[in-house]
N, C-alpha and C positions, 0 to 999 in steps of 0.2 A: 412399672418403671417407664418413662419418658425418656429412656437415650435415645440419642440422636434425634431427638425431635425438636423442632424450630420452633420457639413458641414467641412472637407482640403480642404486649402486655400494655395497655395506656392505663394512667391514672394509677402508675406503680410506684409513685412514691413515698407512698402512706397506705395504711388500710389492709383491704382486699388485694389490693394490686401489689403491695408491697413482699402480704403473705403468697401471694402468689406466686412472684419472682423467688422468693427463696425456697418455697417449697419444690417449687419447678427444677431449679437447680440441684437440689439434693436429689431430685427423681433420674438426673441426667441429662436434662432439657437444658441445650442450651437457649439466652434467654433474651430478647429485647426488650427493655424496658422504656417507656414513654412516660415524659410529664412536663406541667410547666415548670416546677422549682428545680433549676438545675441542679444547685448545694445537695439538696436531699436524693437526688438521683443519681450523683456522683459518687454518693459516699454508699448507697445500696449496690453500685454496680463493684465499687471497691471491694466491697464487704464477700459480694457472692463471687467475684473471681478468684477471690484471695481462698474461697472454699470448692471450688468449682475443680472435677478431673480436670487433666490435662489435654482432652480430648474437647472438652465444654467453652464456650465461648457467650460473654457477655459484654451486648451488644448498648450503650446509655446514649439515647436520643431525646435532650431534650424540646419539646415544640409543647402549643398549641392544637391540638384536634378539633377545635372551633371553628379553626383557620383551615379552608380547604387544602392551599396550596400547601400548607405544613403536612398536616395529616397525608394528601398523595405522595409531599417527600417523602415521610417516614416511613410509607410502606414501599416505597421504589428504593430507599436505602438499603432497606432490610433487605430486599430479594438481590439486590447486587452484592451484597456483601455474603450472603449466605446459602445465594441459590434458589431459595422457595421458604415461604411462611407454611408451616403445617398446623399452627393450630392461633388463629386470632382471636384475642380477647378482650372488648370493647369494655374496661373496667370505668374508665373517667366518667364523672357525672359528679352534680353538686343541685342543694335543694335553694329553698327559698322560705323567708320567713314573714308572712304578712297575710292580712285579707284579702278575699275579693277584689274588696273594692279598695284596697291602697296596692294592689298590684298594677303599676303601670304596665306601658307596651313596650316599655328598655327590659324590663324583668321578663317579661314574655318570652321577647328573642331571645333573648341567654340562655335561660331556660331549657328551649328547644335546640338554641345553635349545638349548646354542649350534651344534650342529652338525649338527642334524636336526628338532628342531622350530620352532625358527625358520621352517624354507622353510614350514611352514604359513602364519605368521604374517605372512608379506611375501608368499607366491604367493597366501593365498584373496582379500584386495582387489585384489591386482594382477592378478590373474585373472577376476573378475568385469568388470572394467574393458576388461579385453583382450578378453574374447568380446563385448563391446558394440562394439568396435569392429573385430572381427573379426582382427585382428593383433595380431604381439609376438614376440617372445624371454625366453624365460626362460632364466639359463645360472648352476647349480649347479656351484660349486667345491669338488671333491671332493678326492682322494689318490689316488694308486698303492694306497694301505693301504684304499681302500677296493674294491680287488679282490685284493689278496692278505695273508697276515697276516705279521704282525710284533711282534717279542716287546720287552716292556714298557712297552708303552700301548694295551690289547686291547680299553682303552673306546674312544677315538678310533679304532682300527681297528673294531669295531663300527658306530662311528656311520658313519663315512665308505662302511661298507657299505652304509647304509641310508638314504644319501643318494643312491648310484645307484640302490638300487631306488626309490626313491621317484621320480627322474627319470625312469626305465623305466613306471613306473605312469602319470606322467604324460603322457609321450609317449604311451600307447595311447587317453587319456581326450581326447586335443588331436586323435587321426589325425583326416585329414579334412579339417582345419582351417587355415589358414593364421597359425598360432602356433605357434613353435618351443619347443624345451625339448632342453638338451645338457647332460650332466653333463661337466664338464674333469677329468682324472686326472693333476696333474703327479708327476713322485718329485722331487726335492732340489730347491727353489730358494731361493738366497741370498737370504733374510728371516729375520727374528727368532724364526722360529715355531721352533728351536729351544731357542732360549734365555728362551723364556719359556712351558715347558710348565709343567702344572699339577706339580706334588710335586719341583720343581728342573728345571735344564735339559739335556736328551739332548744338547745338541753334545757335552759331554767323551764324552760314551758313542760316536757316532759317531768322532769323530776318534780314539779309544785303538782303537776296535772296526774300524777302517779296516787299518790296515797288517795287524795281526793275520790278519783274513779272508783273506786273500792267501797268508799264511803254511799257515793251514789247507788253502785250497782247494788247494795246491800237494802239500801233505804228502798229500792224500785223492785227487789225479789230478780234483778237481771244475771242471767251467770253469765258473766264473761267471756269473749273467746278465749279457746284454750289453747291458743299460738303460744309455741317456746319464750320465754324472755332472753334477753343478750345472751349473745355467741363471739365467740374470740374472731379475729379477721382469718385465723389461723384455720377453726376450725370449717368457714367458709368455702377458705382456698382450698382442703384437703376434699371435700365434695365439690367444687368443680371441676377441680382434675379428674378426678372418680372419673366424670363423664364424658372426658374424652376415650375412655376405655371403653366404656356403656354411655352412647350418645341417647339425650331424652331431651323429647322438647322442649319439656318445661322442670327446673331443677329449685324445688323451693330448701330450702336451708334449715331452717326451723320445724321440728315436731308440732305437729297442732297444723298447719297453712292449709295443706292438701284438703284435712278434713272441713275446715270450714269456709272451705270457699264451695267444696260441696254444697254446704249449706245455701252458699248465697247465689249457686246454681240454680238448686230448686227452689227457692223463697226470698227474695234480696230482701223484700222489705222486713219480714221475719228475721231475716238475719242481723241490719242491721239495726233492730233494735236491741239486738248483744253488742253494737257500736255506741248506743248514744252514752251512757254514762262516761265512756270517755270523751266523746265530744263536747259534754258538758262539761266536766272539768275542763279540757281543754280551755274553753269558753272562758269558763272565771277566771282563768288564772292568763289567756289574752288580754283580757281586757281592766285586769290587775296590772298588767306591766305593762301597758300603754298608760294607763293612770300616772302611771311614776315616771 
């Protein structure tokens, strides 16, 4: 159970963040919720007070987290209104759809603004706050992509890289301490984030790039990673909470990740050659729907 515990949520208005806030709430957490689309975060905060004890409190802020000054409002909000953040969860982030080389340097910033410098922007007040009080959770929503690469959105795989190190950096800066910090690594889960990347949306590229890879990996003797396929947002959110009980550094989602990133510990190039057959689908079916 989560009673009485404080928990900011950004990027809860869909998705992971969404199942978050309402799992949170059933747990007894009361709950901040963060986003840019106010209508959607209206009617979620409606939703879970209307379910929420009478004890629980739900907190709808909505901002921008790209934007410094929002993201510091949002968490100086919260700690006046409620006292102390006990558990922050850096869910916002959004990918990008294109090549290398049609990735400009507008796509670049965004990229990063919203998916790695943000956690400045919500971790330095929420952190100073935290070491006054000696406790806390901080839990960074990263990617599978942000431990291994994936071809055409090499910004969002970048960034998602440099959100686990940044978790890793942080963890060494917290040892000691009785404040946590876990980066999540889920692969596929049924939310919108594909169909609302930046330059169009990657589902048609996965689902033509799906059967395909099969075909490849069969033709080449390659077996596959054996990473889980889609997960509810639901079932997401019920292991990240887990981990505020049992803090771990690294929280991957999917059955299958742990082990073959082993893999690509001891061998990357061995490994990713259980990558290319979908790289190559990937491939045909890019360059299929640029055609058209």
């Amino acid at each position: 159970m989560l009673t009485d515990k404080i928990l900011l949520i950004t990027g809860a208005s869909s998705g992971i963040g969404e199942a978050l806030a309402r799992r949170a709430t059933q747990l007894g957490a009361s709950v901040v919720i963060a986003a840019r689309r106010k209508d959607r975060l209206d009617a979620l905060a409606a939703a879970l007070q209307s379910d929420a004890a009478t004890n629980q409190q739900v907190l709808s802020l909505p901002c921008d987290i790209a934007v410094r000054a929002q993201a510091q409002a949002l968490v100086e909000t919260t700690i006046e209104r409620f006292g102390r953040i006990d558990v922050l969860i850096n869910n916002a982030g959004r990918g990008h759809f294109a090549s290398i080389e049609e990735t400009d340097d507008d796509v670049i910033q965004n990229m990063f603004t919203l998916n790695v410098y943000s956690l400045w922007y919500t971790i330095r007040p929420t952190l100073r706050h935290m070491r006054a009080r000696g406790n806390g959770h901080i839990i960074n929503v990263a990617s599978i992509a942000g431990k291994l690469g994936f071809p055409f959105n090499s910004a969002y795989v970048a960034a998602k890289h440099a959100v686990v190190g940044f978790t890793h950096a942080l963890r060494m800066e917290l040892a000691g301490t009785e404040i946590h910090a876990t980066v999540v690594c889920p692969a596929t889960v049924t939310t919108d984030w594909a169909r609302t990347t930046d330059g169009g949306p990657m589902l048609p590229l996965f689902e033509a790039a799906a059967p395909l890879t099969k075909i490849i990996a069969r033709d080449r003797g390659v077996a596959l990673p054996a990473i889980e396929g889609s997960i509810s947002p639901e079932r997401a959110a019920n292991q990240i909470l887990e981990c505020i009980h049992h803090p771990v550094p690294e929280l991957y989602t999917h059955r299958g990740t742990y082990e073959f990133l082993l893999e690509v510990a001891q061998d990357r190039a061995a490994a990713e050659l259980r990558q290319i057959p979908a790289a190559l689908a990937e491939r045909t079916v890019f360059e299929q729907l640029r055609r058209k």
